[in-house]
C-alpha positions as CSV (number, residue, x, y, z in Angstrom):
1,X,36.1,-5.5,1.0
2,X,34.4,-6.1,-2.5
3,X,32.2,-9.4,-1.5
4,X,33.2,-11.6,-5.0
5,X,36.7,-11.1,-3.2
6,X,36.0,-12.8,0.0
7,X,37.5,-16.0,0.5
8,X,35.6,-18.7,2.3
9,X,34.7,-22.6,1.5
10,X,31.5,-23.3,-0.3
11,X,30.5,-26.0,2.2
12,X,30.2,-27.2,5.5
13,X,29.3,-30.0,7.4
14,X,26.7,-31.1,10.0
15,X,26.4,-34.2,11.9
16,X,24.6,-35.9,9.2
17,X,24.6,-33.5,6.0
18,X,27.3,-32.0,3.9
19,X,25.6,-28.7,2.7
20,X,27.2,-27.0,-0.3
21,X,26.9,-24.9,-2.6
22,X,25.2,-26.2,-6.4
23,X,27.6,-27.6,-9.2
24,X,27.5,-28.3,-12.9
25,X,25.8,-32.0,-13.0
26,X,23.9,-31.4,-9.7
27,X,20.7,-31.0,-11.6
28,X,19.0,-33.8,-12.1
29,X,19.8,-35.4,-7.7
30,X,17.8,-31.8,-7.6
31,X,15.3,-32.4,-10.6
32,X,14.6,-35.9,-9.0
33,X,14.0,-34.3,-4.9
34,X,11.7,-31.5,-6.9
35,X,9.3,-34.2,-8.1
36,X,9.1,-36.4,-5.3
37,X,8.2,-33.2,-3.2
38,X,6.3,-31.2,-5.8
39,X,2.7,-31.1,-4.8
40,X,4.4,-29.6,-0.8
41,X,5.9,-27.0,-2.3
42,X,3.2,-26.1,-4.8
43,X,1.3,-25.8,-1.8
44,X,3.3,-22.6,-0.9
45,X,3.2,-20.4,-4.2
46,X,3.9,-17.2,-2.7
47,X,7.0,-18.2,-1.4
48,X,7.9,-20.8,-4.0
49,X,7.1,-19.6,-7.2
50,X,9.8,-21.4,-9.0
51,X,7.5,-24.8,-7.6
52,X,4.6,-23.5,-10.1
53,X,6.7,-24.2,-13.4
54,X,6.6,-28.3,-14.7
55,X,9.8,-29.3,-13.6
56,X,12.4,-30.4,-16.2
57,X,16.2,-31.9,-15.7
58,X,17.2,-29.0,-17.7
59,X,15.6,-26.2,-15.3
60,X,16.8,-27.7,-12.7
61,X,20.6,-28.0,-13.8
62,X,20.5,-24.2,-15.3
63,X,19.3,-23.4,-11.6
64,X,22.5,-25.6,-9.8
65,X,24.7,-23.6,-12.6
66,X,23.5,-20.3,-11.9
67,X,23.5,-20.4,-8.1
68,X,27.1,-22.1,-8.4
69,X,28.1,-18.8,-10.6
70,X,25.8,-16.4,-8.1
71,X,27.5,-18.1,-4.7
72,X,31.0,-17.2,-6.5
73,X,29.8,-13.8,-7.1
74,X,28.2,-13.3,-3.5
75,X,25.0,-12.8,-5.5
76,X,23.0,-15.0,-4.0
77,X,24.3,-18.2,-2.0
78,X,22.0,-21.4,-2.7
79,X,23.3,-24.5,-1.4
80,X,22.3,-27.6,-1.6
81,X,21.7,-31.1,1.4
82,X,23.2,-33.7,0.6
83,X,23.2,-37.0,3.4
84,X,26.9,-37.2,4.3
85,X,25.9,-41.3,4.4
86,X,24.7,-42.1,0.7
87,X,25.6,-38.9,-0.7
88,X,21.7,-38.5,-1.6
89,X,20.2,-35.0,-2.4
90,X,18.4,-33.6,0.6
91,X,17.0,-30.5,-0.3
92,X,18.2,-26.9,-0.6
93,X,19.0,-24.5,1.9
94,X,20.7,-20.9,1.2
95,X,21.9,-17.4,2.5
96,X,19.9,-14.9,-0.5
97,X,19.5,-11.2,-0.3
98,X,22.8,-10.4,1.1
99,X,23.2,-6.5,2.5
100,X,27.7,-7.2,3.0
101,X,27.7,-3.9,4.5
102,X,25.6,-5.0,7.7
103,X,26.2,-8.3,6.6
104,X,22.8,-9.6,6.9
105,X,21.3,-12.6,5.0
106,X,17.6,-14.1,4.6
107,X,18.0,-17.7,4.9
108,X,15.4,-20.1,2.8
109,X,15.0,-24.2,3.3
110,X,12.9,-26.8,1.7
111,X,13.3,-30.6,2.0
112,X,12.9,-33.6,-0.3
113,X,9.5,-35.9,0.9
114,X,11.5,-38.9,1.7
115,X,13.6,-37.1,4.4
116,X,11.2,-35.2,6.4
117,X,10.4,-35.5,9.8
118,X,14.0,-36.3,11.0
119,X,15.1,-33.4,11.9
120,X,17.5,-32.8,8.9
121,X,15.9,-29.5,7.9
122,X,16.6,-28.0,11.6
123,X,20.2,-29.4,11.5
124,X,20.9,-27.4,8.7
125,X,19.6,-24.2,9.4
126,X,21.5,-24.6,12.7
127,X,24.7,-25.7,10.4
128,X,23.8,-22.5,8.1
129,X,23.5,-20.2,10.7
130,X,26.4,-20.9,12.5
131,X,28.7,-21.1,9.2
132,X,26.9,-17.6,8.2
133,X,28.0,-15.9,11.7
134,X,31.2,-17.4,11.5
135,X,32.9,-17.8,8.6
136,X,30.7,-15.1,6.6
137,X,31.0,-12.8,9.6
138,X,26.7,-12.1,9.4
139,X,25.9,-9.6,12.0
140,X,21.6,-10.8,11.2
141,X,19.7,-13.9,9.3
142,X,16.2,-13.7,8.7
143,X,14.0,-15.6,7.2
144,X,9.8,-15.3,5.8
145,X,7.6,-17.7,6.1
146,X,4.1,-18.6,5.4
147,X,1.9,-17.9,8.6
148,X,0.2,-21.2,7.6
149,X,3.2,-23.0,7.2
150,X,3.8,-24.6,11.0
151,X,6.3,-26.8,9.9
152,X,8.5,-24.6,8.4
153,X,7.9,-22.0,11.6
154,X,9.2,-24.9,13.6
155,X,11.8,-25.3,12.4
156,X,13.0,-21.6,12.5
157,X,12.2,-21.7,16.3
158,X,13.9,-24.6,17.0
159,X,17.1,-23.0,15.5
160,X,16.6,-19.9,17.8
161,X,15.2,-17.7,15.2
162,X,12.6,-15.3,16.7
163,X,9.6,-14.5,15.8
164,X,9.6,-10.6,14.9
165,X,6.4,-9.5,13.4
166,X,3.9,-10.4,10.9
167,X,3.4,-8.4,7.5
168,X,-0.5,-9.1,7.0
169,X,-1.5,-10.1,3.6
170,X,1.9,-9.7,2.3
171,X,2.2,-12.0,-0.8
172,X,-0.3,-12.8,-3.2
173,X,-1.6,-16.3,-4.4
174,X,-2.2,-17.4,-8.0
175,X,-5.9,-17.2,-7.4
176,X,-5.7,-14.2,-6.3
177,X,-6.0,-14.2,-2.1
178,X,-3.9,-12.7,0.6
179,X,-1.5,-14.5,2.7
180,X,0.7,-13.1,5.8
181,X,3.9,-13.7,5.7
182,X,6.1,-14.3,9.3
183,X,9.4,-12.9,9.7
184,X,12.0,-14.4,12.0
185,X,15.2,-13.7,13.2
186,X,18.4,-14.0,14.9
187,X,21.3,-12.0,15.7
188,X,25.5,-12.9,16.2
């Protein structure tokens, strides 16, 4: 089947997040969890390029309408945390890279300052992962990670994700230098 004729819902909840997919007017929750966290995820430039640009409202709500368009086409499928008590913006999660004929998906996370260290990132790769095997019907997630990032390894452990190899000196930095890049994953 053609994947932009798939029917499925474009979110899910967790036990303490509603995770969906980016809307129209969603840009400045997102604009507002970029700045807070900005100076983490400039600190990971190879695999957050976008972080290196000033951030604006405006970039931020073209982003939330282009990934709404892209999840509707099966492009790409960014979605966004929300706290299911609040309704405050999370952070961003998402299923990019899609191969529908395996189906595989690499899966990507960051997480606004304020909410860190509470687990919420975890819960929603777990929520992700479970939602990608089974209402997207993924045979394989992956995901790549800085091999200086511990956190973000972590978290990919603690979700069952398994460490599968480690491309040496795989993305380079603005200034130039080297970093390896750790790739994890799990199967259905």
């Amino acid at each position: 089947m053609t994947p932009t004729l798939r029917e499925f819902p474009d979110h899910f909840e967790t036990e303490r997040l509603l995770i969906r997919s980016p809307r129209p007017g969603d840009g400045e929750a997102v604009f507002h969890g970029v700045v807070e966290t900005l100076s983490q995820l400039r600190a990971w430039p190879a695999s957050l390029p976008w972080a290196m640009a000033e951030p604006a409202i405006a970039a931020s709500e073209a982003f939330c309408r282009e990934g709404h368009s892209a999840f509707l086409a099966c492009r790409d499928m960014p979605m966004l945390m929300f706290s299911k008590t609040g309704n405050d913006f999370v952070g961003a999660t998402g299923l990019h890279n899609p191969d529908w004929k395996v189906p595989e998906f690499e899966i990507g996370y960051w997480c606004r300052q304020s909410y860190q260290r509470q687990g919420l990132v975890t819960e929603a790769v777990n929520g992700i992962t479970a939602w990608a095997f089974s209402v997207l019907g993924a045979r394989r997630l992956s995901s790549r990670t800085d091999s200086e990032n511990p956190a973000s390894r972590r978290v990919l452990e603690r979700a069952g994700f398994k460490l599968e190899g480690i491309m040496s000196e795989d993305r380079v930095w603005p200034d130039g230098s080297r970093r390896s890049i750790c790739i994890y994953g799990i199967t259905s």
